[in-house]
N, C-alpha and C positions, 0 to 999 in steps of 0.2 A: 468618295465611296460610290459605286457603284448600283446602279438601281436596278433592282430585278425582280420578274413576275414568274412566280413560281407554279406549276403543277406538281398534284400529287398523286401517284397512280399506284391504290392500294391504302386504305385508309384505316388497315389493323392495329397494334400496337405500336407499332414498330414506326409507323408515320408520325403518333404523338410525341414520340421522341426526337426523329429526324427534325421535322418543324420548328421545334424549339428553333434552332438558328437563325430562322428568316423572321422569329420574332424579336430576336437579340438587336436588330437590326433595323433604323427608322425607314432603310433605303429599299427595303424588299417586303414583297409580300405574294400568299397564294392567292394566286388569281382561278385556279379549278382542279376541281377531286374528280375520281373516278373510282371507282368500282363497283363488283358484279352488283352488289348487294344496294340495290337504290336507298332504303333510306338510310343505310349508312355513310353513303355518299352524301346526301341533301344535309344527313345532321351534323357530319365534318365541314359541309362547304357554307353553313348555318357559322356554328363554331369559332372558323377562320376565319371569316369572312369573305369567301371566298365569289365571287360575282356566277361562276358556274362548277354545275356537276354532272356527270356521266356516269353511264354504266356498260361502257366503252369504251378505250383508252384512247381509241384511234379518233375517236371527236376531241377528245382534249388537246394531243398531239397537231391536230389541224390548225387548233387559235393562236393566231401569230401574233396573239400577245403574249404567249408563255415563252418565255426565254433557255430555263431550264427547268426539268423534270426531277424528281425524288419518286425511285422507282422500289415501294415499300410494298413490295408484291415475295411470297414464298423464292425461294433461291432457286426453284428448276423452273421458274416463269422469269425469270428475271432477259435470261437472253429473248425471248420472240418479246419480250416488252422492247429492250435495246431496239 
């Protein structure tokens, strides 16, 4: 299996559910949240266990440890996320 460090950018709903997968799994995990709303970010990246949080995506996007992203941002933000 494959080991991978996840970001998550957009920490609503919709990310508690996305997430479940990388916890199904011994070989991944999120390594940083983001969004606008700070301590929503701090208490998902709490949460997760996540080593960092943003409330910026384009700092998360920079840590060359995240492998891939889970882009749980509204659907007309989703492309300037991509």
């Amino acid at each position: 299996m494959v080991s991978m460090n996840v970001g998550v950018i957009g920490v609503g709903y919709i990310s508690d559910q996305l997430v479940q997968g990388v916890f199904a799994t011994e070989d991944s995990k999120i390594v940083a949240v983001s969004d606008i709303i700070e301590a929503k970010a701090a208490g998902k990246a709490k949460d997760w266990g996540a080593k960092a949080y943003f409330t910026n995506y384009d700092d998360l996007l920079r840590m060359d440890e995240v492998d891939a992203v889970f882009i749980c941002l509204p659907h007309h933000l989703h492309a300037q996320a991509c």
